[in-house]
MARLONU-825628 format. One record per residue (C-alpha): residue number from 1; x, y, z. Coordinates in steps of 0.5 Angstrom, whole numbers. Layout:
<atoms>
<atom num="NUM" east="X" north="Y" up="Z"/>
...
</atoms>
This chain:
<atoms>
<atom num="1" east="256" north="262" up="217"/>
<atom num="2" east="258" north="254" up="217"/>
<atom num="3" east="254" north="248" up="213"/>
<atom num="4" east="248" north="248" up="213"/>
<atom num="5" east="243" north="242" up="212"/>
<atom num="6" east="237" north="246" up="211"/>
<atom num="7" east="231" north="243" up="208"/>
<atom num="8" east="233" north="239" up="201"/>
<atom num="9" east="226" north="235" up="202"/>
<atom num="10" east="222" north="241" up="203"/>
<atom num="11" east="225" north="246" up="197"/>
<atom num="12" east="231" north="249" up="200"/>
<atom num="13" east="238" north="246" up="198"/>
<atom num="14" east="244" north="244" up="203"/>
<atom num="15" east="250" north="249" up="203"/>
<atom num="16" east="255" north="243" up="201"/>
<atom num="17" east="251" north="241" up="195"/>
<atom num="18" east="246" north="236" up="193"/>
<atom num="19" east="242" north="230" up="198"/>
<atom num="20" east="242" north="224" up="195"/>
<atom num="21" east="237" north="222" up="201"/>
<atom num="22" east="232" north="225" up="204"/>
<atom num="23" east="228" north="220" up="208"/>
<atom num="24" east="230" north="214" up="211"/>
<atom num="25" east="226" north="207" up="208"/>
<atom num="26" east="223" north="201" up="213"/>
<atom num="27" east="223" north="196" up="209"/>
<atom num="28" east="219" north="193" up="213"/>
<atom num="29" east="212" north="193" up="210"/>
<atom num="30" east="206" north="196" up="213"/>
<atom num="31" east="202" north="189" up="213"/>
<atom num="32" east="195" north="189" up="214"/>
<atom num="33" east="192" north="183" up="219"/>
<atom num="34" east="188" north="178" up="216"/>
<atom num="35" east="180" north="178" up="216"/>
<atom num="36" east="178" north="173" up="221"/>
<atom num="37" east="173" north="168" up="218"/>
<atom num="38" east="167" north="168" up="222"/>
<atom num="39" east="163" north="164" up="218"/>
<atom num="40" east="167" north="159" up="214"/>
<atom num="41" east="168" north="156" up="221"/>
<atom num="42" east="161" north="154" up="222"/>
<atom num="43" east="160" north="150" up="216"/>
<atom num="44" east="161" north="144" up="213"/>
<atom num="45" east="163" north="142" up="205"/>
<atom num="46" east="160" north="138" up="201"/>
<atom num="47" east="165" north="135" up="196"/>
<atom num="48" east="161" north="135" up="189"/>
<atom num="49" east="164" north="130" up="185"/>
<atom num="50" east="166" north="130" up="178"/>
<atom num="51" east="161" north="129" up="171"/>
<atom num="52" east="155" north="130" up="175"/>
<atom num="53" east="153" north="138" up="174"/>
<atom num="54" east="154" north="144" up="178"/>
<atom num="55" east="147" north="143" up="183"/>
<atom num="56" east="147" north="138" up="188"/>
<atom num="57" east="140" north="136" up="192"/>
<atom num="58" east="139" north="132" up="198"/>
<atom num="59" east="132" north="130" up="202"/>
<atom num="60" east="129" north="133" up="208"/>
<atom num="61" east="125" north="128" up="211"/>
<atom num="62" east="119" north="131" up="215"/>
<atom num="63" east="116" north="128" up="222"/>
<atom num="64" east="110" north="125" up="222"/>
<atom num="65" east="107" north="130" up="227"/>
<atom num="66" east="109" north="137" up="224"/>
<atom num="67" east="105" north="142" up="220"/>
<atom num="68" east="110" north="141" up="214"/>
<atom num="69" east="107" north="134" up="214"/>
<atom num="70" east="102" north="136" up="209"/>
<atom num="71" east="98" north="130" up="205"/>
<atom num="72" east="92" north="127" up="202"/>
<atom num="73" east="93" north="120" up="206"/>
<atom num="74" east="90" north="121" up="212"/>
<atom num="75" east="84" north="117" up="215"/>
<atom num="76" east="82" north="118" up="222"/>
<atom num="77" east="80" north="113" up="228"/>
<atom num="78" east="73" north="114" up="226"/>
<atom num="79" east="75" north="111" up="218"/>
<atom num="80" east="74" north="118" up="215"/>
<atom num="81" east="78" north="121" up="210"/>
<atom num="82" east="81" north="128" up="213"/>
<atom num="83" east="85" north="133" up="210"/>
<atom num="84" east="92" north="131" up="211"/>
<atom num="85" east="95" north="125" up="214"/>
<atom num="86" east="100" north="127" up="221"/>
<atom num="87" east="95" north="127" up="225"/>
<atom num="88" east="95" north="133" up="230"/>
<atom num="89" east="101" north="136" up="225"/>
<atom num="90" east="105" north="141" up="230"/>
<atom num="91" east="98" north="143" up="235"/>
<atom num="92" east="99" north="144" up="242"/>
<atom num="93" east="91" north="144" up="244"/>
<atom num="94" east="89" north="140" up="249"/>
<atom num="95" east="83" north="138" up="245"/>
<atom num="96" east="86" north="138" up="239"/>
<atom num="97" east="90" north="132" up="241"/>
<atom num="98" east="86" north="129" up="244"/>
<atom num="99" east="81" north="129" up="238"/>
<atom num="100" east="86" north="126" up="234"/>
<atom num="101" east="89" north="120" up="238"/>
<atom num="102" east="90" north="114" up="234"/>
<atom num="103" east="85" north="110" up="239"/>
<atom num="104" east="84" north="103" up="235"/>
<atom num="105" east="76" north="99" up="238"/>
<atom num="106" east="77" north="91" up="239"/>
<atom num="107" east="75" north="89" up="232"/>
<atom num="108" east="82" north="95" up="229"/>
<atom num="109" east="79" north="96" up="222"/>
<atom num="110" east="81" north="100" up="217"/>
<atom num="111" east="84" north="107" up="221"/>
<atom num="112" east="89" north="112" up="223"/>
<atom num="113" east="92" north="111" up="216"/>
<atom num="114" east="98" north="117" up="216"/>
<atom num="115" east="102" north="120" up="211"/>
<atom num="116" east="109" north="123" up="209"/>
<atom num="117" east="112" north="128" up="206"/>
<atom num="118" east="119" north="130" up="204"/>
<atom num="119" east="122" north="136" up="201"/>
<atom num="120" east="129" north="137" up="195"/>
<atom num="121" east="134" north="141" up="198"/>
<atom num="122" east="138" north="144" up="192"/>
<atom num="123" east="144" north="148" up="192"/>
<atom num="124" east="150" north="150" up="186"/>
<atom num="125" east="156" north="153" up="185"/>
<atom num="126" east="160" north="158" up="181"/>
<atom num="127" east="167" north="160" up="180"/>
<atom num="128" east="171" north="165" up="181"/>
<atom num="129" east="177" north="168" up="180"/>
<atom num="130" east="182" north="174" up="179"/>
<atom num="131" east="188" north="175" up="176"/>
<atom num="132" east="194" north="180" up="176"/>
<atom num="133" east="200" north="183" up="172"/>
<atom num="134" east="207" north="184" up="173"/>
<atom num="135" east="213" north="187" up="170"/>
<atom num="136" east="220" north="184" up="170"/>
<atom num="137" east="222" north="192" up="172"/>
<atom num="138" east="217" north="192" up="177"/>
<atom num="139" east="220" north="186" up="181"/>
<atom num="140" east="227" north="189" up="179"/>
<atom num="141" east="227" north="196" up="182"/>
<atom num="142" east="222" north="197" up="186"/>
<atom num="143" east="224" north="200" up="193"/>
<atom num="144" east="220" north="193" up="196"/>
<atom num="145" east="225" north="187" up="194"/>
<atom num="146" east="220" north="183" up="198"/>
<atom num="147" east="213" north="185" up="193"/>
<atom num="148" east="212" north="179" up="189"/>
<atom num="149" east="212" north="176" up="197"/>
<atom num="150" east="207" north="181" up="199"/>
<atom num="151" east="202" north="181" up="193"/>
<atom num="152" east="201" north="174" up="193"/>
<atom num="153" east="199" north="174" up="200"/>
<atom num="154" east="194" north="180" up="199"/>
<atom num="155" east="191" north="176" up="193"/>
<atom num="156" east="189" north="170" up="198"/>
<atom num="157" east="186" north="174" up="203"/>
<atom num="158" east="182" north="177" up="197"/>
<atom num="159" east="180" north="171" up="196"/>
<atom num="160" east="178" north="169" up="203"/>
<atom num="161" east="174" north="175" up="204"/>
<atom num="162" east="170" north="174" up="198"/>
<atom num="163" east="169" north="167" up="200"/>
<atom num="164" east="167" north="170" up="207"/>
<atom num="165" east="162" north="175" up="205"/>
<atom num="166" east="159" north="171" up="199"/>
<atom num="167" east="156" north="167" up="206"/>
<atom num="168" east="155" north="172" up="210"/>
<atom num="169" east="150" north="174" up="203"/>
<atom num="170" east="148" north="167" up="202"/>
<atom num="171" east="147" north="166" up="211"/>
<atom num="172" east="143" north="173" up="211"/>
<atom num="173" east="137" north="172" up="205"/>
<atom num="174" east="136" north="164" up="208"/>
<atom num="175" east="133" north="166" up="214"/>
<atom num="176" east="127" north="162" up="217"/>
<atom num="177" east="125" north="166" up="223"/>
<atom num="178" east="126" north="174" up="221"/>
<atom num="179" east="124" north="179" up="226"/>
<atom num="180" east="124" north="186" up="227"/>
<atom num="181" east="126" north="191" up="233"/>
<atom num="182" east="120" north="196" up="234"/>
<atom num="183" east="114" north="196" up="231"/>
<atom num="184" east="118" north="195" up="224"/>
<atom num="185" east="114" north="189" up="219"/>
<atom num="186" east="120" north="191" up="214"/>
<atom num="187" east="126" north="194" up="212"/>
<atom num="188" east="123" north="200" up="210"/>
<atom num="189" east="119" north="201" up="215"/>
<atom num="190" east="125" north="202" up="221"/>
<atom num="191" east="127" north="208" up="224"/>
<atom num="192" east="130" north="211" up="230"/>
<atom num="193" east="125" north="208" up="235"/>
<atom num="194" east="127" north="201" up="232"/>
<atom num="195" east="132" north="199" up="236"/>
<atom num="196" east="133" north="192" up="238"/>
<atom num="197" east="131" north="190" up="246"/>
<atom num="198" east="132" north="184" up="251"/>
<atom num="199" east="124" north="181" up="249"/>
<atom num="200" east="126" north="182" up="242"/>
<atom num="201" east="132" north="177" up="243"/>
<atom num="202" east="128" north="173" up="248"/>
<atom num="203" east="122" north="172" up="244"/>
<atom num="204" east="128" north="170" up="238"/>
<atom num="205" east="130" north="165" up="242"/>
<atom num="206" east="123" north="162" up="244"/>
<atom num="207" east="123" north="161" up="236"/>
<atom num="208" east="129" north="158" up="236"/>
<atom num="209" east="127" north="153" up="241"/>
<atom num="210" east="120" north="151" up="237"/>
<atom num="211" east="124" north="150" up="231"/>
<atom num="212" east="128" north="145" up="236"/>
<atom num="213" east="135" north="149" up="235"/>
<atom num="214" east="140" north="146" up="238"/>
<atom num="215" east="144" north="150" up="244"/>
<atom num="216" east="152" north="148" up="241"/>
<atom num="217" east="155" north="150" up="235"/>
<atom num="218" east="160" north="146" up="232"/>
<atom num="219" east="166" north="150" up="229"/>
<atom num="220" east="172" north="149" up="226"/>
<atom num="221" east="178" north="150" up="229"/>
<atom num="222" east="186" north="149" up="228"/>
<atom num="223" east="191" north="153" up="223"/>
<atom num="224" east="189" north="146" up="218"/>
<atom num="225" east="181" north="147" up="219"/>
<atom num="226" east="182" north="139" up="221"/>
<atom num="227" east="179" north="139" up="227"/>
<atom num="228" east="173" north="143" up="231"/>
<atom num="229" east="170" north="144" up="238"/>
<atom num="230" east="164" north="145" up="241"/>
<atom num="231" east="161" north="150" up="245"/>
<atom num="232" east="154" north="149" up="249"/>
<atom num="233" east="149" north="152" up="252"/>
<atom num="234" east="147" north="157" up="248"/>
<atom num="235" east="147" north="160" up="241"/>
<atom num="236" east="152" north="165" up="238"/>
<atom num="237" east="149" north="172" up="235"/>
<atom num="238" east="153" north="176" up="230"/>
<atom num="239" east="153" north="183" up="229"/>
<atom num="240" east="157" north="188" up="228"/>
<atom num="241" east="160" north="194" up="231"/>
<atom num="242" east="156" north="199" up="230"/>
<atom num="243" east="151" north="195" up="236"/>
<atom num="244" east="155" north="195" up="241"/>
<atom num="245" east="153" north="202" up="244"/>
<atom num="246" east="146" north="198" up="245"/>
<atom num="247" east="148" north="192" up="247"/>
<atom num="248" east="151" north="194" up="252"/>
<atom num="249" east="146" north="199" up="255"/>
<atom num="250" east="140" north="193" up="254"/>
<atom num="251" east="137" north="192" up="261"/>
<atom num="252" east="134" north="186" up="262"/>
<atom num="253" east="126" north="185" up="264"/>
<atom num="254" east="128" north="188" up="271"/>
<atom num="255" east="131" north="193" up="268"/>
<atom num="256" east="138" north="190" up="271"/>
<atom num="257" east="144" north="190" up="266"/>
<atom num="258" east="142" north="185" up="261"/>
<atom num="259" east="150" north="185" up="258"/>
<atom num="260" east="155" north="180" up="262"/>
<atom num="261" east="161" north="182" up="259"/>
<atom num="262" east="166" north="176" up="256"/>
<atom num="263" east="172" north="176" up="262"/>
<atom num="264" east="167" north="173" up="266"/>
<atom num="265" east="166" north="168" up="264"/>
<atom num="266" east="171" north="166" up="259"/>
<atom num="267" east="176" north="162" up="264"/>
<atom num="268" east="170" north="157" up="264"/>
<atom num="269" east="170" north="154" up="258"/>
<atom num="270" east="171" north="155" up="250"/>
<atom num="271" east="170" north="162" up="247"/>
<atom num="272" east="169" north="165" up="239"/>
<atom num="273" east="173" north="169" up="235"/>
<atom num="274" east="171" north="176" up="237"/>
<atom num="275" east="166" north="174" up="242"/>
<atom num="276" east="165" north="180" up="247"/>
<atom num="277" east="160" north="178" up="252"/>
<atom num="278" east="153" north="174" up="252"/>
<atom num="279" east="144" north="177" up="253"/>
<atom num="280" east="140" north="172" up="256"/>
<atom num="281" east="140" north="165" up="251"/>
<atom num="282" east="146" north="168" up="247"/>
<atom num="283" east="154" north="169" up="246"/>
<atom num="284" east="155" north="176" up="242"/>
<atom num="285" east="160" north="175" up="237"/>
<atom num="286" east="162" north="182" up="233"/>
<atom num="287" east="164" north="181" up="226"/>
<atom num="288" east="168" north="188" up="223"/>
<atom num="289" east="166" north="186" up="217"/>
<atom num="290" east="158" north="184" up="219"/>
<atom num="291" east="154" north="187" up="213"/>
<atom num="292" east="148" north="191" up="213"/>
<atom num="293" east="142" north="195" up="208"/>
<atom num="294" east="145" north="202" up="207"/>
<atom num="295" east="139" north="207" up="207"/>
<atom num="296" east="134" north="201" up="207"/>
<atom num="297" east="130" north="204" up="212"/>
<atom num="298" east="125" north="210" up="213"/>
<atom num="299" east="126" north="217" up="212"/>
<atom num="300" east="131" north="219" up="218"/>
<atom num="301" east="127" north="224" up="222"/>
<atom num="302" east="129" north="232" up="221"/>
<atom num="303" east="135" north="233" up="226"/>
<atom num="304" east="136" north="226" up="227"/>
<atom num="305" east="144" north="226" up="228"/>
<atom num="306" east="143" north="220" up="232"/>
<atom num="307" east="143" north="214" up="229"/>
<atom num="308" east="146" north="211" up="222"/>
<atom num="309" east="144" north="213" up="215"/>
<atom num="310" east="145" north="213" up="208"/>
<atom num="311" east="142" north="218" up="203"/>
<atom num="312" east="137" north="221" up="209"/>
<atom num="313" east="135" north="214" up="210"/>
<atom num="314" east="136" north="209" up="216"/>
<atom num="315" east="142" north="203" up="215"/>
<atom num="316" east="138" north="196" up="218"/>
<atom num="317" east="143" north="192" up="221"/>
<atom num="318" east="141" north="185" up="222"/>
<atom num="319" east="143" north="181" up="228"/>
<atom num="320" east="145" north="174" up="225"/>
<atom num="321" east="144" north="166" up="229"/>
<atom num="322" east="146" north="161" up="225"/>
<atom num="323" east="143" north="154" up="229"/>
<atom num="324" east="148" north="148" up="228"/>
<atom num="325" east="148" north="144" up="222"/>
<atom num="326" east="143" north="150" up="219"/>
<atom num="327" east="148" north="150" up="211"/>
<atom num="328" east="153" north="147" up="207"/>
<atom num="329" east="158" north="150" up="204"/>
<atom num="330" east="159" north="147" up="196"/>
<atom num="331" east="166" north="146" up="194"/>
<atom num="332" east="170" north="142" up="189"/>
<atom num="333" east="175" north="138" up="189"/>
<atom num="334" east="176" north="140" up="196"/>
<atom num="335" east="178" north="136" up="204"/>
<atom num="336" east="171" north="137" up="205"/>
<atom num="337" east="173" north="143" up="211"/>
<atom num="338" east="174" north="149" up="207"/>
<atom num="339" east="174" north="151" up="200"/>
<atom num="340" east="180" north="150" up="197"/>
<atom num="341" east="183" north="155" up="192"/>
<atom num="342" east="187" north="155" up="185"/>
<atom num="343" east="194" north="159" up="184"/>
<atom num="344" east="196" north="160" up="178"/>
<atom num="345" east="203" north="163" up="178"/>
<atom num="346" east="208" north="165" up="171"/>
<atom num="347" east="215" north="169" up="172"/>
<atom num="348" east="216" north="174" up="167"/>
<atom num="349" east="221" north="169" up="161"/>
<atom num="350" east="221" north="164" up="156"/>
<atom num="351" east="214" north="161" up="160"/>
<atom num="352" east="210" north="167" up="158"/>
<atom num="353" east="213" north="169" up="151"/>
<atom num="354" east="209" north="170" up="146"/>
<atom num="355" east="206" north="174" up="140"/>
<atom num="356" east="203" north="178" up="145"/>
<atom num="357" east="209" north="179" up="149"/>
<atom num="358" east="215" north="176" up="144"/>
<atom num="359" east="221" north="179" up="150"/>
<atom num="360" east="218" north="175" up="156"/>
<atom num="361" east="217" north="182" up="160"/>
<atom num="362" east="210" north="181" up="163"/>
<atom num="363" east="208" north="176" up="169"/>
<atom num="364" east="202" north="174" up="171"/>
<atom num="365" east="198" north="171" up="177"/>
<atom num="366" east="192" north="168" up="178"/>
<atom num="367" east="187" north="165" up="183"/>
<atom num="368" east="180" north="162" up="182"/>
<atom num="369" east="176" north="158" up="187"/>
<atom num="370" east="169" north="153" up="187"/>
<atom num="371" east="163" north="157" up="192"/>
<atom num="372" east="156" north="154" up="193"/>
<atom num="373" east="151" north="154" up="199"/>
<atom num="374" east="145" north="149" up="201"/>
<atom num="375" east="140" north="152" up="206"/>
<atom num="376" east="138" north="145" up="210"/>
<atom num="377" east="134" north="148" up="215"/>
<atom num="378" east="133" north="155" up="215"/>
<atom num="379" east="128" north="154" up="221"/>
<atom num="380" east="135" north="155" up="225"/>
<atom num="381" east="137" north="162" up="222"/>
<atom num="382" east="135" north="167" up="226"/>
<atom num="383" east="136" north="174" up="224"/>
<atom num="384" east="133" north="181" up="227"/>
<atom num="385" east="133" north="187" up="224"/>
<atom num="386" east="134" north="194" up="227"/>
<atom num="387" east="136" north="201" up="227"/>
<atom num="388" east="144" north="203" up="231"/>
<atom num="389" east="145" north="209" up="235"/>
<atom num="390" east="152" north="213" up="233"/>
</atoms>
């Protein structure tokens, strides 16, 4: 019989001797692609300066003619101290308003006085940060001569995904206008019938217009986060994967198909990150690492294989619009773009030698950052919440 490989990997040996090798390495890594920022983009950072504490506060002035407006410095046309001083506040009544305009007489007197009210804005930050260790032997015989490269890159990326989900936390609890599809008044309440339809956006979008939401959302751009674009005419919504299935099937009030996917229209104009297609006022944007309450809903419906649970109860996935200029992000020490991280990197030698490591065997690195959020206008955060279908 002549020489035999045979299976040396698998337990038999070659009939020639022992195999050094018995697999072929890539050098080449396996690298994950970065997480998109989906959110980062969307905000500005507020620089905090130096021996002035970790909070930050700004002033929001109310207008004149606003429910918000609520003072005890009103005096009607009639010279009468009424309860508060922004005249018809925030009313849409034809009699109401026409009670209340501010009519002088041919003498004026002592009438029509109005008062103003302002709110403090208050945000802080944290620091943040991990580290990690390394041997000398580690970089030194490690099949991967490019290691060192490969964690370090792995470390910023998980930094910036930290930083990403912290916003996405920090954007989901700030919401001023909460709407729930169905007949759900809360988390707990959601199950399968509570999916998201055409009115429930729609009547999103009427909220949204009252509070005087601005149709563009300005966004940074560019590998430097150094310049930004705007996209007009409608409001950015993002979801995550798991309601693509409903989106698409959504029928409009005429029961036509409400999902206008992107390649029709996206030769006309500036599109986003992960955009997919647009309903009625708003430009769908899917977010892979879009959060949701697992098992935060009722109790899933004996037989129901249908929809996301977790533990025998209903996931509730949130529909997310963030309005233009709606929050800040807190950073310090930062370009006023984007948060800015520290990376502290020490190689195995004389520079980490010490009573703990007297031979220099061990390295380490290390990275930390400033975060911080201030909601200025929670009025244009809009989110529903709903159950997903598999």
């Amino acid at each position: 019989m002549g020489m035999q490989y045979n299976d040396p990997a698998g337990g038999t040996p070659s009939s020639v001797g022992n195999q050094f090798n018995t697999f072929h390495y890539i050098k080449q890594a396996l690298i994950e692609a970065r997480k998109e920022q989906y959110f980062s983009q969307l905000a500005d950072t507020t620089s905090m300066p130096k021996n002035m504490g970790k909070k930050i506060k700004r002033y929001h002035y109310i207008p004149l003619l606003d429910d918000a407006n609520i003072n005890d410095q009103g005096i009607d046309a009639a010279g009468v101290t009424i309860a508060n001083g922004n005249l018809y506040g925030s009313s849409k009544d034809v009699g109401t308003i026409t009670d209340k305009l501010p009519v002088l007489s041919e003498t004026g007197g002592r009438v029509n006085r109005v008062g103003f009210k302002r709110k403090e804005l208050e945000g802080s930050f944290e620091k943040f940060g991990f580290f990690d260790e390394y041997t000398q032997e580690s970089l030194d015989f490690d099949t991967d001569a490019e290691l060192l490269q490969h964690i370090n890159r792995e470390m910023l990326n998980g930094a910036n995904e930290i930083t990403e989900d912290a916003l996405q936390i920090d954007l989901l609890n700030s919401a001023g206008v909460i709407r729930y599809a169905g007949g759900a008044t809360q988390n707990s309440e959601i199950d399968g019938t509570d999916l998201v339809e055409f009115g429930d956006l729609m009547r999103l979008s009427i909220d949204l217009d009252n509070n005087r939401t601005p149709k563009h959302t300005k966004m940074i751009t560019g590998t430097r986060m150094v310049d930004t674009a705007t996209i007009q005419g409608a409001r950015v919504l993002y979801c995550g994967s798991e309601l693509i299935p409903t989106l698409k099937g959504m029928k409009d009030l005429h029961g036509n198909p409400a999902f206008i996917s992107i390649e029709k229209y996206a030769a006309g104009g500036q599109t986003l990150t992960g955009e997919i297609g647009t309903i009625d006022q708003f430009r769908i944007v899917i977010v892979p690492e879009m959060l949701k309450w697992a098992g935060a809903g009722a109790d899933i419906a004996v037989g129901d294989a249908s929809h996301y649970e977790t533990g025998g109860k209903y996931d509730v996935f949130p529909m997310l619009v963030i309005g233009s200029e709606s929050f800040t992000t807190i950073g310090f020490q930062t370009d006023g773009k984007s948060v800015k991280f520290k990376i502290y990197h020490k190689k195995p030698g004389e520079q980490t030698a010490d009573r703990n490591d007297p031979y220099g065997e061990t390295g380490f690195m290390s990275i930390k950052w400033y975060y911080g959020f201030m909601v200025l206008r929670p009025e244009r955060i809009g989110l529903i919440k709903t159950a997903a279908k598999i």
